[in-house]
Structure formats: C-alpha cells, structure tokens
GUDOTI-834060 format. One record per residue: residue number from 0; residue in one letter; x, y, z of N, C-alpha, C in turn. Coordinates in steps of 0.05 Angstrom, whole numbers, plus 5000, padded with zeros to 4 digits. Each point is the difference from the previous one (the first is absolute). Example, Ala and Ser with C-alpha at 12.3 -4.5 7.8 and 13.67 -1.06 7.14 Angstrom:
BEGIN
<papa><i>0</i><aa>a</aa><n_x>5264</n_x><n_y>4886</n_y><n_z>5156</n_z><ca_x>4982</ca_x><ca_y>5024</ca_y><ca_z>5000</ca_z><c_x>5018</c_x><c_y>5024</c_y><c_z>5000</c_z></papa>
<papa><i>1</i><aa>s</aa><n_x>4993</n_x><n_y>5021</n_y><n_z>4986</n_z><ca_x>5016</ca_x><ca_y>5024</ca_y><ca_z>5001</ca_z><c_x>4985</c_x><c_y>5022</c_y><c_z>5014</c_z></papa>
This chain:
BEGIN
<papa><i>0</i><aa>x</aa><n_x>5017</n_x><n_y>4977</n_y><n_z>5000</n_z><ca_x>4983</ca_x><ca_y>5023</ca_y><ca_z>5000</ca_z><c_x>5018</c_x><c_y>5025</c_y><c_z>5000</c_z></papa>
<papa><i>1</i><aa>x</aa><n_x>4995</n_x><n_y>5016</n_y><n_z>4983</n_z><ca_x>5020</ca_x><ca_y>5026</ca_y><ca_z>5003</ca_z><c_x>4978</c_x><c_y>5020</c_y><c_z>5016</c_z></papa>
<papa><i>2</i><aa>x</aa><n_x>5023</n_x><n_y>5020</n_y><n_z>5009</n_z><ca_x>4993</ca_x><ca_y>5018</ca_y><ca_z>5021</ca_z><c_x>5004</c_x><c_y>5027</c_y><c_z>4990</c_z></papa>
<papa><i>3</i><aa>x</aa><n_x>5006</n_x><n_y>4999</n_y><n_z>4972</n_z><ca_x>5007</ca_x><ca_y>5023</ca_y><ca_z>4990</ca_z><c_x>4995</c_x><c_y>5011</c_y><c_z>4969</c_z></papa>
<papa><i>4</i><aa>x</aa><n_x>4995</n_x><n_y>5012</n_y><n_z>4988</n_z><ca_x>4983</ca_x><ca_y>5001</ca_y><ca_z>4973</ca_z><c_x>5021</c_x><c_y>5000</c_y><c_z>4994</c_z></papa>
<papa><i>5</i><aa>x</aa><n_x>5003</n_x><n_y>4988</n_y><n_z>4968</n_z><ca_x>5013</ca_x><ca_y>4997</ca_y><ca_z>4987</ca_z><c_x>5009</c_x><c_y>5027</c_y><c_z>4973</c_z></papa>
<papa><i>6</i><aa>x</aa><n_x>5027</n_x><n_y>5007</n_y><n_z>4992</n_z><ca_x>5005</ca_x><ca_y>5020</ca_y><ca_z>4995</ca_z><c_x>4984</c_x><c_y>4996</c_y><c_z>4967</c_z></papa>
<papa><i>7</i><aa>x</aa><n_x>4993</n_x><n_y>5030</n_y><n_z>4986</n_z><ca_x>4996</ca_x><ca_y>4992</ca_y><ca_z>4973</ca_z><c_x>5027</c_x><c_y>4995</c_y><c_z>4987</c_z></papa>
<papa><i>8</i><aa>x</aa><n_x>5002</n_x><n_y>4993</n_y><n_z>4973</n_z><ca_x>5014</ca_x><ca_y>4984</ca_y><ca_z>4987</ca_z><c_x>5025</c_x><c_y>5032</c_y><c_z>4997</c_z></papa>
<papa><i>9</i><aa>x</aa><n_x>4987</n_x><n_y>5018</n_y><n_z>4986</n_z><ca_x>5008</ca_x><ca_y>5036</ca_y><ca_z>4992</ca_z><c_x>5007</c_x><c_y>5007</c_y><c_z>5022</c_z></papa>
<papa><i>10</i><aa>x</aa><n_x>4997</n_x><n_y>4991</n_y><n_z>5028</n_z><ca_x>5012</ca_x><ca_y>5016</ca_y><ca_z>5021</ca_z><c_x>5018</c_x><c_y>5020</c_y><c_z>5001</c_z></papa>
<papa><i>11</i><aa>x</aa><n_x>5026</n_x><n_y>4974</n_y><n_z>4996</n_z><ca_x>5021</ca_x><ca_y>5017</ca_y><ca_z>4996</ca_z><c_x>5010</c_x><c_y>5018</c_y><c_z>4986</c_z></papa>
<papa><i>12</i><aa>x</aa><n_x>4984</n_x><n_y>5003</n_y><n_z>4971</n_z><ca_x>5009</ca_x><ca_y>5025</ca_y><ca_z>4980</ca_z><c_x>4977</c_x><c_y>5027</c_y><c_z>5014</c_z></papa>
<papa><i>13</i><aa>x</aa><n_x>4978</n_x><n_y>4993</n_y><n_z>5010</n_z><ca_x>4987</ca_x><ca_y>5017</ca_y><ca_z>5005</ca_z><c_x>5009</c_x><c_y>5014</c_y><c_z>5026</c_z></papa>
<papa><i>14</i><aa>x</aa><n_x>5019</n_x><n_y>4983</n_y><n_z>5024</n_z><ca_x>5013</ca_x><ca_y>5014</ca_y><ca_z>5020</ca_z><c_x>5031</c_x><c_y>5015</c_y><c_z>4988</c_z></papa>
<papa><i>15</i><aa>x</aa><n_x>4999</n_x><n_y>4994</n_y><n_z>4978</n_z><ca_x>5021</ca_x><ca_y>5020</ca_y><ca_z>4983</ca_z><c_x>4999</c_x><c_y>5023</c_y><c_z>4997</c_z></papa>
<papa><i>16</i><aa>x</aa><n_x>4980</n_x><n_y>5000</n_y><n_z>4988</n_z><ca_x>4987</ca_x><ca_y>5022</ca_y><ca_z>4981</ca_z><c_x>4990</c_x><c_y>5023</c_y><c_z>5025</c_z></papa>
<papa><i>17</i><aa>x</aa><n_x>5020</n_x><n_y>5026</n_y><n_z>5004</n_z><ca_x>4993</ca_x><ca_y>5011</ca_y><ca_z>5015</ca_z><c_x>4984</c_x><c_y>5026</c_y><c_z>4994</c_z></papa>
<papa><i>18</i><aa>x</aa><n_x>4991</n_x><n_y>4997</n_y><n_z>4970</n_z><ca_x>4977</ca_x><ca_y>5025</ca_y><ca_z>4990</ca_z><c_x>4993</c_x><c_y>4992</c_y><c_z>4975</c_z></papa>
<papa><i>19</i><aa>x</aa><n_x>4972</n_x><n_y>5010</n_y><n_z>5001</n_z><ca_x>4995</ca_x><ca_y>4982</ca_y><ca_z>4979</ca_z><c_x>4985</c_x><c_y>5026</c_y><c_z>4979</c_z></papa>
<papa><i>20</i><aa>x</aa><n_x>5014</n_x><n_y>5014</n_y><n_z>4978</n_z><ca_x>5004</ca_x><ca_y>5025</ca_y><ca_z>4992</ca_z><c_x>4974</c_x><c_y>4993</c_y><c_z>4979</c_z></papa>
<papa><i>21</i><aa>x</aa><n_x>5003</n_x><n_y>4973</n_y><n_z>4985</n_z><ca_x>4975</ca_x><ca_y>4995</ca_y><ca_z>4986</ca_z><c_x>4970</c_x><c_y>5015</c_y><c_z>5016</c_z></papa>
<papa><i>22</i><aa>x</aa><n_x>5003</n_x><n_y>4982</n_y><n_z>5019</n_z><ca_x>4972</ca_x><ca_y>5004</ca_y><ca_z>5008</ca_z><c_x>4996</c_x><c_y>5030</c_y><c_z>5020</c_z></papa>
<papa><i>23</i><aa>x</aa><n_x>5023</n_x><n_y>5012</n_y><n_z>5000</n_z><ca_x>4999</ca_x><ca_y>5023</ca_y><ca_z>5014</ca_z><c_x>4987</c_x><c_y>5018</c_y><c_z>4988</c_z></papa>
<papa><i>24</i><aa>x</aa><n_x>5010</n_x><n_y>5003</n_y><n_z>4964</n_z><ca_x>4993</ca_x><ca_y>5003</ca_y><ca_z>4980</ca_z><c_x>4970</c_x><c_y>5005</c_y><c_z>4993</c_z></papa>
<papa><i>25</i><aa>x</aa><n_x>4981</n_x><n_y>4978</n_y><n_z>5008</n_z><ca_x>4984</ca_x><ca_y>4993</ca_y><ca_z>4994</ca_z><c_x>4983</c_x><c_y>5020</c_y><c_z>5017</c_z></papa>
<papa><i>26</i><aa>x</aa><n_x>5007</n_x><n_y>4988</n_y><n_z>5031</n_z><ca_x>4977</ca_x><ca_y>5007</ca_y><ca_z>5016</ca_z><c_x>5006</c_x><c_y>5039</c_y><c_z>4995</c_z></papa>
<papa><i>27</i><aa>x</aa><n_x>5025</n_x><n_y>5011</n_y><n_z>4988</n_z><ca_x>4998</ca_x><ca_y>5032</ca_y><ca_z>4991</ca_z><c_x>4980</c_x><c_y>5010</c_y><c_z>4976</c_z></papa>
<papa><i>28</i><aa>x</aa><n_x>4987</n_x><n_y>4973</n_y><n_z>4990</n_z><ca_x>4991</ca_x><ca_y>4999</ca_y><ca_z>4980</ca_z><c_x>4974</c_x><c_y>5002</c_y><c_z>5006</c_z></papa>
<papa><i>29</i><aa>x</aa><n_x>4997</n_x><n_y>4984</n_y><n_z>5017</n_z><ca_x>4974</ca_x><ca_y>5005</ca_y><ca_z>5013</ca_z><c_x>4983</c_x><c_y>5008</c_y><c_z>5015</c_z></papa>
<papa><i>30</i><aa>x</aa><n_x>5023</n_x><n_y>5017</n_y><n_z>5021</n_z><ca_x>4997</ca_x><ca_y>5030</ca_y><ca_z>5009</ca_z><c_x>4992</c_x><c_y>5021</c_y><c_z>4980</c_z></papa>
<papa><i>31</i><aa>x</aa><n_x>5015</n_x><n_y>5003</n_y><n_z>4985</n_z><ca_x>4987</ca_x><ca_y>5026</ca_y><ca_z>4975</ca_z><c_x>4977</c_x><c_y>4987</c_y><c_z>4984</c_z></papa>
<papa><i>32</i><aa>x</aa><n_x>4995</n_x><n_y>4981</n_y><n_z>4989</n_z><ca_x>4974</ca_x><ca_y>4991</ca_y><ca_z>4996</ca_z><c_x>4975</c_x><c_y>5012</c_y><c_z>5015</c_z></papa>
<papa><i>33</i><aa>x</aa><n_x>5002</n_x><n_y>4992</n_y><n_z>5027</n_z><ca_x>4982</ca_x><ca_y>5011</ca_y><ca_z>5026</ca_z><c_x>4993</c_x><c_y>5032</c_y><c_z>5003</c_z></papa>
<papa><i>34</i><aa>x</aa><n_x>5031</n_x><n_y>5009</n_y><n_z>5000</n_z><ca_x>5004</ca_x><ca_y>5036</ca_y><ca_z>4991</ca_z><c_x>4980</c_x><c_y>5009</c_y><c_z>4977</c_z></papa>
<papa><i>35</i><aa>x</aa><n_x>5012</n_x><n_y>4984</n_y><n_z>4982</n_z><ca_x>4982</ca_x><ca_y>5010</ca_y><ca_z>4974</ca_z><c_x>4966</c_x><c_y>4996</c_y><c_z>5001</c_z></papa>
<papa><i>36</i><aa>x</aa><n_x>5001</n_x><n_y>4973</n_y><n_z>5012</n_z><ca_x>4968</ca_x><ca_y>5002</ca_y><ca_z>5005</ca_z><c_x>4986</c_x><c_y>5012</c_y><c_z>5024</c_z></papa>
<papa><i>37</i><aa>x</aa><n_x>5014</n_x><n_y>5020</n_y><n_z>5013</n_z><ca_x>4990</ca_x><ca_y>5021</ca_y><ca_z>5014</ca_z><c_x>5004</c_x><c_y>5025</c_y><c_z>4990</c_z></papa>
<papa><i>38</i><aa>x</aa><n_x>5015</n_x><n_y>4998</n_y><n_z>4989</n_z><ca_x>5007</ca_x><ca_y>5030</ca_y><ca_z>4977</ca_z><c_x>4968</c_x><c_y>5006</c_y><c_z>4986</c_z></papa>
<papa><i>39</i><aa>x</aa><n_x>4987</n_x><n_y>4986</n_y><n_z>4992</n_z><ca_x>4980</ca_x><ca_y>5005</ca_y><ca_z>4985</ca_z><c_x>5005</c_x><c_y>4994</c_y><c_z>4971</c_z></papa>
<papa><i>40</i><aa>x</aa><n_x>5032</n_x><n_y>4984</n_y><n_z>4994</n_z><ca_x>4995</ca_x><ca_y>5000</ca_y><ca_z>4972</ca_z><c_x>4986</c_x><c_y>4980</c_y><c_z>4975</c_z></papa>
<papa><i>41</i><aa>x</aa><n_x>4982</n_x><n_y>5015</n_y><n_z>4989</n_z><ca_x>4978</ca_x><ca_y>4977</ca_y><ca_z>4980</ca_z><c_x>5011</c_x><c_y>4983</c_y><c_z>4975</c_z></papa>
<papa><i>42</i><aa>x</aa><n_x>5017</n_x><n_y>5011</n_y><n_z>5005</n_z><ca_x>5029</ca_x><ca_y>4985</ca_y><ca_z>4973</ca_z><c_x>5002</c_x><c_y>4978</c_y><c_z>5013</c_z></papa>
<papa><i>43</i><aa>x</aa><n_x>4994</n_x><n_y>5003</n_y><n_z>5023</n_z><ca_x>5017</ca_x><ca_y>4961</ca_y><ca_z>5008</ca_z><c_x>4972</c_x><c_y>4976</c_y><c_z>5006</c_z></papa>
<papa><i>44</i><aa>x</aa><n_x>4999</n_x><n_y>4985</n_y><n_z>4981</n_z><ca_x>4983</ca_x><ca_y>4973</ca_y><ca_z>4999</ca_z><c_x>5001</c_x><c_y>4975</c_y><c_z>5011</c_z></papa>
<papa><i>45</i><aa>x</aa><n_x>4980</n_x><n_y>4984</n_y><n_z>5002</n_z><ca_x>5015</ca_x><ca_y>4975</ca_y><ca_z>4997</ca_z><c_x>5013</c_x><c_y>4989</c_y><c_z>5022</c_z></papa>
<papa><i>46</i><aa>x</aa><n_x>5029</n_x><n_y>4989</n_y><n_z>4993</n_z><ca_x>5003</ca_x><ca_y>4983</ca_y><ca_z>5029</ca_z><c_x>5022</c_x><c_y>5029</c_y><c_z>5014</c_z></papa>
<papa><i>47</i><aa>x</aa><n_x>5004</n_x><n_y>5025</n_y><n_z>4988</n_z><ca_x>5007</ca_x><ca_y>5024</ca_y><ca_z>5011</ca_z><c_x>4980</c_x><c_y>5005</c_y><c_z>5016</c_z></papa>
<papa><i>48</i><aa>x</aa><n_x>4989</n_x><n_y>4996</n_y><n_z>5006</n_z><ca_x>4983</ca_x><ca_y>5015</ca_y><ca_z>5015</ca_z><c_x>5011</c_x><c_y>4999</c_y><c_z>5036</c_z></papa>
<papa><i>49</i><aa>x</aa><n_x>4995</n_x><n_y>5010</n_y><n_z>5018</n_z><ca_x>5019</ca_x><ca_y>4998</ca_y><ca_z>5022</ca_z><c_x>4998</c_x><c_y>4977</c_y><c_z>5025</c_z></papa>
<papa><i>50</i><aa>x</aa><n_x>4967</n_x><n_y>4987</n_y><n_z>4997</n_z><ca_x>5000</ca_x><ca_y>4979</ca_y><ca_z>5017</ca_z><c_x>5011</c_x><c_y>4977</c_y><c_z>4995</c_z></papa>
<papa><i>51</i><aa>x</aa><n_x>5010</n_x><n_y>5003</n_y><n_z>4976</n_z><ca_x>5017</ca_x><ca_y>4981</ca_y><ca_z>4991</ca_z><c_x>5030</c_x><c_y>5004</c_y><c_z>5015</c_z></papa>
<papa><i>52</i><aa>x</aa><n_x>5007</n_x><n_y>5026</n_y><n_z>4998</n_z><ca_x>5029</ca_x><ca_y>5008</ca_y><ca_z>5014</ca_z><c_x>4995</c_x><c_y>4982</c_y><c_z>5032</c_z></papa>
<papa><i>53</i><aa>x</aa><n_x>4987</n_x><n_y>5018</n_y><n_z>5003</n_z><ca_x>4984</ca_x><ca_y>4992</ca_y><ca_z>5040</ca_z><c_x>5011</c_x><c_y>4966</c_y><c_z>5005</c_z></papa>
<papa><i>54</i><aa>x</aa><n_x>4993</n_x><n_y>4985</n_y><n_z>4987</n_z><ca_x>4999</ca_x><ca_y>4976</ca_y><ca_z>4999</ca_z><c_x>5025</c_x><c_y>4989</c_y><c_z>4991</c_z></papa>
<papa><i>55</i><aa>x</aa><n_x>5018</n_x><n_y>5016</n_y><n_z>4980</n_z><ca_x>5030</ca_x><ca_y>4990</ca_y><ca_z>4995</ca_z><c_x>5019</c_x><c_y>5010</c_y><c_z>5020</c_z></papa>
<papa><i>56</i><aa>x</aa><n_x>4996</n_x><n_y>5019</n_y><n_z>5006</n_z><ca_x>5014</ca_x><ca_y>5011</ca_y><ca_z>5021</ca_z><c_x>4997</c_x><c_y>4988</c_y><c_z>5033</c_z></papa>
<papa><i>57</i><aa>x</aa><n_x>4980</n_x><n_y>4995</n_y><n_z>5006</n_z><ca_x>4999</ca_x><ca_y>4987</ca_y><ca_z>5024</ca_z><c_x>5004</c_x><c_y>4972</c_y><c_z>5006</c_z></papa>
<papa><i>58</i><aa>x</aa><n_x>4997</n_x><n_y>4997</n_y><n_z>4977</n_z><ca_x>5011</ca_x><ca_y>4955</ca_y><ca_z>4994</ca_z><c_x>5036</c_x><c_y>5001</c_y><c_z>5004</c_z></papa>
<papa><i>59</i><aa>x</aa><n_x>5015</n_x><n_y>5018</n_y><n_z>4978</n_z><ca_x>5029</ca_x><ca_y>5012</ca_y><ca_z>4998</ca_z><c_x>5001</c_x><c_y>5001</c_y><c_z>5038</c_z></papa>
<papa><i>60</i><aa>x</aa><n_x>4986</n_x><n_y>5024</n_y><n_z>5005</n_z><ca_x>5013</ca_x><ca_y>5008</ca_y><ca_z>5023</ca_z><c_x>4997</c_x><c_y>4976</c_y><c_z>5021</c_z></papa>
<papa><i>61</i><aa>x</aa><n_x>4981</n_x><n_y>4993</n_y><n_z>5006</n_z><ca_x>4997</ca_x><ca_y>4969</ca_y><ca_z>5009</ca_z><c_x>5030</c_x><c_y>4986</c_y><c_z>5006</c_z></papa>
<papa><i>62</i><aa>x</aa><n_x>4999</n_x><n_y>4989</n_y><n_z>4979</n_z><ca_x>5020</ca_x><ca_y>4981</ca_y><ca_z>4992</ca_z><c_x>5031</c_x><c_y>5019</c_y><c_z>4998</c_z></papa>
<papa><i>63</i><aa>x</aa><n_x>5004</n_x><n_y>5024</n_y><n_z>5000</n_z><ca_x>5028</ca_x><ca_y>5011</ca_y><ca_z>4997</ca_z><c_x>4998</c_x><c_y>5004</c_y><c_z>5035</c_z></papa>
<papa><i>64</i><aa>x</aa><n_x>4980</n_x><n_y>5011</n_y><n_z>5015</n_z><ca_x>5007</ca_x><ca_y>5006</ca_y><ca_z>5026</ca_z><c_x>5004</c_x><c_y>4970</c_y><c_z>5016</c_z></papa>
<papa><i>65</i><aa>x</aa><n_x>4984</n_x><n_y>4989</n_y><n_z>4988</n_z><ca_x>5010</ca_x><ca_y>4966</ca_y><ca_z>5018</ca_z><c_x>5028</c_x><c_y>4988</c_y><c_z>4993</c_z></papa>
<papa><i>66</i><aa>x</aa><n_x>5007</n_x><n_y>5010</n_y><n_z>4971</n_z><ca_x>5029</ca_x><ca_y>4981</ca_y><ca_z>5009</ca_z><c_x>5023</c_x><c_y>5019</c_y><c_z>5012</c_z></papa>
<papa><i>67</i><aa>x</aa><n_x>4991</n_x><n_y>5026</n_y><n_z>5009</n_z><ca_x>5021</ca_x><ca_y>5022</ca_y><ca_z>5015</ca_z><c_x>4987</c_x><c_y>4988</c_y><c_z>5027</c_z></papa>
<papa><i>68</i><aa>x</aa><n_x>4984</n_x><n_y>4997</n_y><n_z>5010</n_z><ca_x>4997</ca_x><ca_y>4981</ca_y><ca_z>5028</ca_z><c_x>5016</c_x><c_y>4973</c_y><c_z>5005</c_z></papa>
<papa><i>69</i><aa>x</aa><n_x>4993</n_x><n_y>4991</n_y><n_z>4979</n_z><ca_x>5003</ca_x><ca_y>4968</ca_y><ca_z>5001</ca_z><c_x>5046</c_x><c_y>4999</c_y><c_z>4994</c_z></papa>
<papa><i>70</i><aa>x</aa><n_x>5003</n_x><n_y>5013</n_y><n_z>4992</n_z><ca_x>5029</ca_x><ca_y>5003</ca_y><ca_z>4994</ca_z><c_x>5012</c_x><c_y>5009</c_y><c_z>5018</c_z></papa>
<papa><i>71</i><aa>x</aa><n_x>4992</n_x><n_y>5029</n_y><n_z>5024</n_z><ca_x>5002</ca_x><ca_y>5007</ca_y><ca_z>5027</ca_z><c_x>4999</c_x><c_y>4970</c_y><c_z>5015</c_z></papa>
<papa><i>72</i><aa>x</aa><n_x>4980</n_x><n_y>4990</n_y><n_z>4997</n_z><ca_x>4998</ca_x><ca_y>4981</ca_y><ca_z>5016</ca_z><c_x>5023</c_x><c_y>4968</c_y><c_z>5004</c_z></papa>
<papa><i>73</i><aa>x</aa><n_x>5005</n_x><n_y>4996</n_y><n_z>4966</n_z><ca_x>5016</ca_x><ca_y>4990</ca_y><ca_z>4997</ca_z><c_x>5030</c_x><c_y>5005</c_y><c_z>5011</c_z></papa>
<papa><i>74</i><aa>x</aa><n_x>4999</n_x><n_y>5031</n_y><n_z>4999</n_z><ca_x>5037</ca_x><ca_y>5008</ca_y><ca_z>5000</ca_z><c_x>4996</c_x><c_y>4998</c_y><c_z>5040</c_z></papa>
<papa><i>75</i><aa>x</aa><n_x>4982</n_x><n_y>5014</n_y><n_z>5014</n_z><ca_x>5001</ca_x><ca_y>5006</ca_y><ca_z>5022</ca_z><c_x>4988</c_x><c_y>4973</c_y><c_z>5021</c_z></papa>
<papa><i>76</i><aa>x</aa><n_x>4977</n_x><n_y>4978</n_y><n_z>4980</n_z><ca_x>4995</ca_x><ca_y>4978</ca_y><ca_z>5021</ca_z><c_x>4972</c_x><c_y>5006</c_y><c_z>5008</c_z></papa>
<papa><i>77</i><aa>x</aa><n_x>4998</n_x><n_y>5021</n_y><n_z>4997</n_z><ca_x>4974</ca_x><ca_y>5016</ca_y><ca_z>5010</ca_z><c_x>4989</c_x><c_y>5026</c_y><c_z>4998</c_z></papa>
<papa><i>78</i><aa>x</aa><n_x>4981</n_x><n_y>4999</n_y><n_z>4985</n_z><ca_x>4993</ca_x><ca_y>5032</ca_y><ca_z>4991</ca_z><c_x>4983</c_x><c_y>5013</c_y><c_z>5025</c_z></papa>
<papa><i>79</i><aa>x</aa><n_x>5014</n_x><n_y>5032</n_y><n_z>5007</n_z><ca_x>5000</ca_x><ca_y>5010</ca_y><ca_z>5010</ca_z><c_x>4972</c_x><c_y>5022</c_y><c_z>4991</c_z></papa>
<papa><i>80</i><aa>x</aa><n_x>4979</n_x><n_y>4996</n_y><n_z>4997</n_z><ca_x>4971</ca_x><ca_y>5008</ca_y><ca_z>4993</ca_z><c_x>5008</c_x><c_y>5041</c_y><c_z>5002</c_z></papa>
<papa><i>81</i><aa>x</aa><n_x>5001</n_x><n_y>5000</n_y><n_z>5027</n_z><ca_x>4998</ca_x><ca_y>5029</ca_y><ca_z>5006</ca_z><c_x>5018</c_x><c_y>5013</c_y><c_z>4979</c_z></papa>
<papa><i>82</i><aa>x</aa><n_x>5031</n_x><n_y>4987</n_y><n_z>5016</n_z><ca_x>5024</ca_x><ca_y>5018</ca_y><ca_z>4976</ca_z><c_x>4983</c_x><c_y>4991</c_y><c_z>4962</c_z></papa>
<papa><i>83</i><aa>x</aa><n_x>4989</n_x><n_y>4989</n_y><n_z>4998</n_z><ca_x>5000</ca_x><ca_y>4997</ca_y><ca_z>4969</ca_z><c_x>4983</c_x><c_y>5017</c_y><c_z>4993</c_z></papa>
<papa><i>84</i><aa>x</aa><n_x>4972</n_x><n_y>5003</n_y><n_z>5021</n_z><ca_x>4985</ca_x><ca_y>5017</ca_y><ca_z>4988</ca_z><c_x>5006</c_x><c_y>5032</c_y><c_z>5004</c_z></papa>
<papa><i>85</i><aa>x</aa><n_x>5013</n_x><n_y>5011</n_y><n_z>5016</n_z><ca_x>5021</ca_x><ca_y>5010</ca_y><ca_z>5005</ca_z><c_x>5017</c_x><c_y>5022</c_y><c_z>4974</c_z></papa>
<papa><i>86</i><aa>x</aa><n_x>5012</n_x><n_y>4981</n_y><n_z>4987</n_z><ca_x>5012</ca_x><ca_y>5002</ca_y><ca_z>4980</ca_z><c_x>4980</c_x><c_y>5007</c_y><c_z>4977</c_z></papa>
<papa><i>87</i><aa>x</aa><n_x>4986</n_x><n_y>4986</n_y><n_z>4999</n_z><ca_x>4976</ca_x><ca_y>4992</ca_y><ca_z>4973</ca_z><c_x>4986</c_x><c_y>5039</c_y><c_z>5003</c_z></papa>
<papa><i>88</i><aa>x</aa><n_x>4992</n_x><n_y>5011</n_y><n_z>5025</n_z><ca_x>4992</ca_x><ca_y>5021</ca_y><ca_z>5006</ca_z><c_x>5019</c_x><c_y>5019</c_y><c_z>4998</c_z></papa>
<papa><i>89</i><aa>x</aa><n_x>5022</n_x><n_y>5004</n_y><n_z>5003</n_z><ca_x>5020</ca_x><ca_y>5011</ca_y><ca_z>4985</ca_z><c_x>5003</c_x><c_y>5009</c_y><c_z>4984</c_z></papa>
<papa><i>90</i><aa>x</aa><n_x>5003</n_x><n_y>4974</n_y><n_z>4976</n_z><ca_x>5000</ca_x><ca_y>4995</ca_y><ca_z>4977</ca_z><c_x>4972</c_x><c_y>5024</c_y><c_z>4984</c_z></papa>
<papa><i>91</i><aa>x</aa><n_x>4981</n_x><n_y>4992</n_y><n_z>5003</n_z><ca_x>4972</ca_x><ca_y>5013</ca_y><ca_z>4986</ca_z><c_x>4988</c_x><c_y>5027</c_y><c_z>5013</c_z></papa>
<papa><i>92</i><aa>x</aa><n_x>5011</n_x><n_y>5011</n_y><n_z>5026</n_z><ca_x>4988</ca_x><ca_y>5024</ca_y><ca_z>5008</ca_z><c_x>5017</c_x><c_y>5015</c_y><c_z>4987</c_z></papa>
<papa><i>93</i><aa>x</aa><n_x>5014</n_x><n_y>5002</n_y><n_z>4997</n_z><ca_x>5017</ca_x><ca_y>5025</ca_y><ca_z>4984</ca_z><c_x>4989</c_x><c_y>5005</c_y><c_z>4969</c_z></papa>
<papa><i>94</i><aa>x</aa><n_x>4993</n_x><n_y>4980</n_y><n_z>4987</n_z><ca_x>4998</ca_x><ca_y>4992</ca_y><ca_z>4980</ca_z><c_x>4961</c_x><c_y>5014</c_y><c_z>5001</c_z></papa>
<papa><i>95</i><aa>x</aa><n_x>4990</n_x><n_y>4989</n_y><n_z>5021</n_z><ca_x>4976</ca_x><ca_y>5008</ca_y><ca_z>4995</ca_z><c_x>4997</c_x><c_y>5031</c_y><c_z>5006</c_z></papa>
<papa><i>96</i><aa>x</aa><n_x>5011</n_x><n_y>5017</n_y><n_z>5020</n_z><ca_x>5003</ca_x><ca_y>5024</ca_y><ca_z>5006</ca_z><c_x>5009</c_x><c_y>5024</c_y><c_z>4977</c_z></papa>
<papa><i>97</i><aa>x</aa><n_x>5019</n_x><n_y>4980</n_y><n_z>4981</n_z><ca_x>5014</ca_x><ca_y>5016</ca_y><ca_z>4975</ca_z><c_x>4973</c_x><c_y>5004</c_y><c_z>4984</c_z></papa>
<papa><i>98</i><aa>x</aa><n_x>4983</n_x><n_y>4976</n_y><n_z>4995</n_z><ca_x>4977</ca_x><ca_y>4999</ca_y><ca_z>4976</ca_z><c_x>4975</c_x><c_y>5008</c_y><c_z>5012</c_z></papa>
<papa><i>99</i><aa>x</aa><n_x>4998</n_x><n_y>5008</n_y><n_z>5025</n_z><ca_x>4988</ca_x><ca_y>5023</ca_y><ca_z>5015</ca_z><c_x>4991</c_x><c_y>5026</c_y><c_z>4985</c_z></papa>
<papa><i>100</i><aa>x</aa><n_x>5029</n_x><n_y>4999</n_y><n_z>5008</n_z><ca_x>5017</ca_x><ca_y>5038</ca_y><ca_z>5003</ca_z><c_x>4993</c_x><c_y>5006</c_y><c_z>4967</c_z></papa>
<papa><i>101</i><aa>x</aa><n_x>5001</n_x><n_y>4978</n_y><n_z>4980</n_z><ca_x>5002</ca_x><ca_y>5007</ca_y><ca_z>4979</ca_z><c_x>4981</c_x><c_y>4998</c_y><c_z>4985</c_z></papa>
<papa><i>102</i><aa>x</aa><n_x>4971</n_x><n_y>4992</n_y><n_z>5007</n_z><ca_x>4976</ca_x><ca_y>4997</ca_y><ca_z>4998</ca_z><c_x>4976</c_x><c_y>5026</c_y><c_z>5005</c_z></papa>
<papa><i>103</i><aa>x</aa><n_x>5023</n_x><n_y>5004</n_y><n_z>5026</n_z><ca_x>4987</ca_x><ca_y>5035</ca_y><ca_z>5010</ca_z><c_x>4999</c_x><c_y>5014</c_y><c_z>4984</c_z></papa>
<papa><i>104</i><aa>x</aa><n_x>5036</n_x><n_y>5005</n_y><n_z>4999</n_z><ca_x>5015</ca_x><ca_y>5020</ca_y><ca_z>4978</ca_z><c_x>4979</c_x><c_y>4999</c_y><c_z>4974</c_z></papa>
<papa><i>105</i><aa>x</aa><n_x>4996</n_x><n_y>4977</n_y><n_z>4987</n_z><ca_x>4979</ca_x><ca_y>4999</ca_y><ca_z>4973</ca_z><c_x>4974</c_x><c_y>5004</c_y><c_z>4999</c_z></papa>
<papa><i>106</i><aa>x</aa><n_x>4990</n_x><n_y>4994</n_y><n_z>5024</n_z><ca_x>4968</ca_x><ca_y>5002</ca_y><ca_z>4993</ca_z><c_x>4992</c_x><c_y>5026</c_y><c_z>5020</c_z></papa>
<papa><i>107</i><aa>x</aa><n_x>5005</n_x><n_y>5009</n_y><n_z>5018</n_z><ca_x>5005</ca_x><ca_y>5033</ca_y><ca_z>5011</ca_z><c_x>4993</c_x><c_y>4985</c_y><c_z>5035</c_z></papa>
C-alpha cells in the first residue's frame, strides 16, 4: 500500500521550468481582451468578446499561481500561506493603484 501519491511522469521538467513566458503571454492576452471589452469597443466579436478573457485568464492564473506555491513548497518543505499571500499582495497593489491613478487621470 503506498502512503504517498505518486509523482506525474513531467514532474521533473515542470519543477524546471521556472516561468512559463508562453502562458504569461497568454494570460496578458487575456487581460486586454477583458480591457477591451470594458472599453466599449464594438469592433470586437466573437470569441473577442471579454467573458471569454475572464475565463482565460483566471484558469492561466489558477494554474500559474499554484505552481509558485507548490514550488515554495517544494524548495522550503512547506508553504508558508501568510508570507505567500504576502508577496502575491505586493506584487498587484502597486499595479492596481497605477491603473487607478490612470483611469482617473482619463475619465475626470
């Protein structure tokens, strides 16, 4: 009887791989998708449209924020919840404060 799940087969290339620029790519892709379909623009159809972004972007982020946990966890034994989220808030208040400031600046 094992006591321990067994690793996937890709493990190891995927505990390699310390960014994954493809899909970083993507989910930037599908942030401005979302943009644009709050912009109001009628040029964009189809699978442009932005609930489509909503839904690429949060699957991406999903899966990109779990293997920055899961890799913490690996290197340290044990992920440290607080420090990660921590970091993660860090990371996006500045970011959200900038597209604030610059939302004001445009619309009065």
């Amino acid at each position: 009887m094992r006591t321990a799940p067994r690793r996937i087969s890709g493990y190891g290339a995927w505990r390699a791989a310390a960014f994954f620029p493809a899909l970083e790519g993507l989910r930037g892709i599908a942030a401005l998708l979302v943009v644009f379909h709050h912009s109001r623009s009628h040029w964009l159809w189809g699978w442009l449209e932005g609930w489509n972004g909503v839904t690429l972007f949060f699957v991406l982020s999903g899966f990109l924020i779990t293997t920055l946990a899961l890799r913490e966890e690996d290197a340290l034994g044990a992920l440290r919840w607080r420090a990660f989220f921590v970091r993660r808030l860090f990371r996006i208040v500045p970011v959200y404060v900038v597209s604030l400031a610059l939302y004001v600046v445009a619309v009065g």
